[in-house]
C-alpha positions in Angstrom: 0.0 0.0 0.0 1.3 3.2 -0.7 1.5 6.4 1.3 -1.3 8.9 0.8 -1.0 12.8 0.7 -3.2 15.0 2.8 -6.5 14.6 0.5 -6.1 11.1 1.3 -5.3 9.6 -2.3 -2.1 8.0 -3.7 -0.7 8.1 -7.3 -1.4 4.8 -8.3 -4.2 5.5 -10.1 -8.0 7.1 -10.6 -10.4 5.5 -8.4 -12.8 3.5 -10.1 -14.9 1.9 -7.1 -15.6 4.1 -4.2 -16.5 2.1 -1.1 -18.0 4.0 1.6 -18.7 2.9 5.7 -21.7 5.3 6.7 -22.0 6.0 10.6 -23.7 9.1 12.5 -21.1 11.4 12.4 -18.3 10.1 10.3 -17.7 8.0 6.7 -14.7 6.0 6.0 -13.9 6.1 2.0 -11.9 3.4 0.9 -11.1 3.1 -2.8 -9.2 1.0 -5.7 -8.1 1.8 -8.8 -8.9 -0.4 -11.6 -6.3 -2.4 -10.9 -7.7 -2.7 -7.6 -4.8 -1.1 -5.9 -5.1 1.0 -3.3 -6.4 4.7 -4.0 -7.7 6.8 -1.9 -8.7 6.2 2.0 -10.0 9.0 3.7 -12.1 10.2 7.0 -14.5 12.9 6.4 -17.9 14.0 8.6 -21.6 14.2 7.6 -20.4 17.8 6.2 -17.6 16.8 4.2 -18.8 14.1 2.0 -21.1 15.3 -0.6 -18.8 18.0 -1.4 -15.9 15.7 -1.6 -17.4 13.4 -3.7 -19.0 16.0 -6.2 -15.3 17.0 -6.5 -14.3 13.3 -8.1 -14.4 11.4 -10.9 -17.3 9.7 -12.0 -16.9 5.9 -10.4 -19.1 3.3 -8.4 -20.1 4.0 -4.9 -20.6 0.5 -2.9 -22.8 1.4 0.3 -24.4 -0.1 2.6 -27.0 1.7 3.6 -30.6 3.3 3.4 -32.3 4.5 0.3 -31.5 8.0 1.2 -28.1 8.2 0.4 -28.6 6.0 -3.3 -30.8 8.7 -3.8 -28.6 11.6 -3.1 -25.2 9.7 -4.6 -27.7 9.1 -7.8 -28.4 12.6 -7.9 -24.8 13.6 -8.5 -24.8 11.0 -11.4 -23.2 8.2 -9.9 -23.4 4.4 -9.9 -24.4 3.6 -7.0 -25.0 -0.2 -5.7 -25.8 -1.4 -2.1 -24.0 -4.2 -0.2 -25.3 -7.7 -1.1 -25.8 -8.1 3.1 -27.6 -5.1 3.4 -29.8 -5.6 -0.1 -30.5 -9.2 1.4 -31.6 -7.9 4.8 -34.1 -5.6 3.8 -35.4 -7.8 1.5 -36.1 -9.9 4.3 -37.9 -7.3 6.4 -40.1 -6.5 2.9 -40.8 -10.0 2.7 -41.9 -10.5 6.3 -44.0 -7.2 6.5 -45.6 -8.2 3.0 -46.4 -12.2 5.1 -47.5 -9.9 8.1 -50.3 -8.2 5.9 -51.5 -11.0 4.2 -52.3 -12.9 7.5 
């Protein structure tokens, strides 16, 4: 891995898939070239991001998390594609609400 400058990204390459660990206050971006190299790992708050990632590239943004933040992501015209484990769970919840209201 090699060592990143103050906006958090090395000179290995563009980043191609932005992955992004959403909490209450702060988000930890984590992203790989095409190569899948290293990129770009970053802390920023609730502030911080959307301006941040306005400011790149076009790439795809993995998530995990609500429909919310697709939306706004989508907005700024970017792929955006939820977590398999966090697709599969709300499924699950849809599916049990949907068995809840037809019993």
């Amino acid at each position: 891995m090699g060592k990143h400058n103050k906006s958090g990204t090395n000179q290995k390459g563009q980043v191609a898939f932005l992955g992004i660990d959403l909490s209450k206050k702060s988000f930890q971006l984590h992203g790989v070239d095409a190569k899948g190299h290293v990129a770009l790992k970053k802390k920023l708050n609730r502030r911080e991001l959307l301006s941040f990632i306005a400011s790149r590239p076009q790439c795809v943004i993995g998530i995990e998390a609500c429909g919310g933040s697709h939306y706004k992501f989508t907005e700024l015209g970017y792929d955006v594609r939820e977590a398999r484990e966090a697709r599969e769970a709300r499924e699950a919840r849809e599916a049990r609400s949907v068995a809840r209201v037809r019993s």
